[in-house]
C-alpha positions in Angstrom: 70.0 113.0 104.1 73.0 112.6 106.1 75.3 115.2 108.0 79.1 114.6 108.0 81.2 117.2 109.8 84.5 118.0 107.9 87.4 119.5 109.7 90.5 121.1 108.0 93.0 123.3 109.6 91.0 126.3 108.9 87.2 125.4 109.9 85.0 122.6 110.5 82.1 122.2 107.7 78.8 120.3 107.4 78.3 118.5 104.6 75.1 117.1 103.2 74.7 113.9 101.4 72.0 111.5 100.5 71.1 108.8 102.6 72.9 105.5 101.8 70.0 103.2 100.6 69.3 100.1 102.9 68.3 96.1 102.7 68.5 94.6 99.0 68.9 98.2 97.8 72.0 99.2 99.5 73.0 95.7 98.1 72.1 96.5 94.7 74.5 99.9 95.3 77.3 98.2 96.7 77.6 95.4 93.8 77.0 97.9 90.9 79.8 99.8 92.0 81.9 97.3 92.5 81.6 95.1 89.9 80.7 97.8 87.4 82.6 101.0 88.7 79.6 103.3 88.6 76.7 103.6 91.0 72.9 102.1 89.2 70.8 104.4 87.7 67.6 105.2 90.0 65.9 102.4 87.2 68.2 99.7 88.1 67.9 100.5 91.4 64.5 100.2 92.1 63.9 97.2 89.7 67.1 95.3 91.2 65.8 95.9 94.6 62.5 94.9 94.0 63.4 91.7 91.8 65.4 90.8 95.5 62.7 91.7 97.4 60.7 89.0 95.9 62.0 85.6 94.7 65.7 86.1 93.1 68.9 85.4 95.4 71.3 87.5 96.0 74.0 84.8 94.5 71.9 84.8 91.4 71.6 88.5 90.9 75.7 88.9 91.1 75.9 85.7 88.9 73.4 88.0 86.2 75.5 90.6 87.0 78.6 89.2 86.2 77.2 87.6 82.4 76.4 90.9 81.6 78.4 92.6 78.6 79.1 95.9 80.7 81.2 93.3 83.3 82.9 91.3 80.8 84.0 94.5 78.9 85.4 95.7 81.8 87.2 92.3 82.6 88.8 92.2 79.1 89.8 95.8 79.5 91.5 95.1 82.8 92.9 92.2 81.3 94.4 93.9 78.2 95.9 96.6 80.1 97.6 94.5 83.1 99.5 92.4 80.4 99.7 94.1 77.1 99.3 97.5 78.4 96.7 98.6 76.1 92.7 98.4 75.7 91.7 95.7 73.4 90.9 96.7 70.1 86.8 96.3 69.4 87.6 92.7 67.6 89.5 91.3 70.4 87.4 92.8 73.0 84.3 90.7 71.4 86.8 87.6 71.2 87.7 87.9 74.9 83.9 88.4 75.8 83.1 85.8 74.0 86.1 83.4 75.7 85.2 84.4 79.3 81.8 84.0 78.9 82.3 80.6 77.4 85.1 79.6 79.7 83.8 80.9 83.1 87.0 82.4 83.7 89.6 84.7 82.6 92.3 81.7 82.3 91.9 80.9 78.2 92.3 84.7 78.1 95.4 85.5 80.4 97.3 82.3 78.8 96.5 83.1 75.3 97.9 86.8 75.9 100.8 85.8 78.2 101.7 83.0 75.2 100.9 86.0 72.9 103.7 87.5 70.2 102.8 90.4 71.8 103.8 89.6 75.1 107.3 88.1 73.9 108.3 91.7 72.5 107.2 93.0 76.4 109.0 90.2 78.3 112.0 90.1 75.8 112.9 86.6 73.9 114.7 85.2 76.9 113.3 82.9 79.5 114.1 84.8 82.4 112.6 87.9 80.6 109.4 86.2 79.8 109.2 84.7 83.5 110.5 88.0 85.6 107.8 89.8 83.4 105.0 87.6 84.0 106.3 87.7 87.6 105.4 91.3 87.6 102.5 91.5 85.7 100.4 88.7 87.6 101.7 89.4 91.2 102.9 93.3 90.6 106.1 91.9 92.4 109.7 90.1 91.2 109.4 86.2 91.3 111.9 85.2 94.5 114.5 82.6 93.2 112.3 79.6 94.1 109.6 80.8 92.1 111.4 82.0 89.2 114.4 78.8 88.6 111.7 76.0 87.5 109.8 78.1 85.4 113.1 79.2 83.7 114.2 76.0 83.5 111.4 74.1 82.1 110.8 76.3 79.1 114.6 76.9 78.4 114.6 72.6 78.3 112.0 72.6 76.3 109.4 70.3 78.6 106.9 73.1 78.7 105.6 76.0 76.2 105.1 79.8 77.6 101.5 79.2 77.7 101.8 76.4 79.9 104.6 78.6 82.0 102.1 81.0 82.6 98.9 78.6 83.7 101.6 77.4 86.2 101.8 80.8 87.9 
């Protein structure tokens, strides 16, 4: 157990937590909750940690980590919501497992959603309301002039479809 003091206006407090675990262990804590947004059951805690305490990397634990269903759900979630804002329905979500883990990568997914009819009613029909929406959604920011004016040029002439607009940013 560990002591932390905690001071408000009023009083100082001592509050008691568990000890943070430590070597492959504390690993094993600190990935789960990062890459799955919950702490490991005291199960996959001990069995991690011991399966690292023997023969298996740390690269190739995260790489197991990140095949797993639980990651890739949460990947197509994240994915859904940051350009369609909404969860995938339980079809699409199997599709986009299925595409990530085949790909390696979220690009087949992003494109395909950004290229998406459903995107279009989002960013509007117009090229600069596809690419000032795509702006925002991949980089949470407007696209500055130099960004933005080729990639409303080249699909308003034609030379390049929305999807590939959107593998360019």
């Amino acid at each position: 157990m560990a002591a932390f003091l905690w001071r408000s206006s009023c009083s100082v407090q001592t509050v008691e937590t568990a000890a943070l675990p430590e070597g492959n262990a504390r690993f094993v804590d600190a990935i789960v909750r990062d890459m799955l947004g919950r702490p490991p059951t005291d199960q996959e805690l001990a069995g991690w940690a011991g399966v690292l305490d023997g023969t298996v990397t740390r690269e190739a634990f995260v790489t197991e980590l990140a095949d797993r269903d639980e990651f890739l759900q949460m990947v197509v979630d994240n994915t859904y919501v940051s350009v369609v804002d909404r969860l995938p329905t339980p079809a699409e979500l199997a599709a986009g497992i299925g595409l990530v883990r085949t790909d390696g990568s979220t690009t087949g997914l992003v494109v395909g959603l950004f290229g998406g009819a459903e995107f279009d009613v989002l960013a509007g029909s117009s090229t600069v309301g596809f690419v000032n929406t795509l702006g925002q959604r991949v980089f949470k920011r407007d696209l500055g002039e130099t960004e933005r004016d080729p990639l409303v040029a080249e699909p308003a002439a034609a030379t390049v479809t929305r999807e590939e607009a959107a593998t360019a940013v």
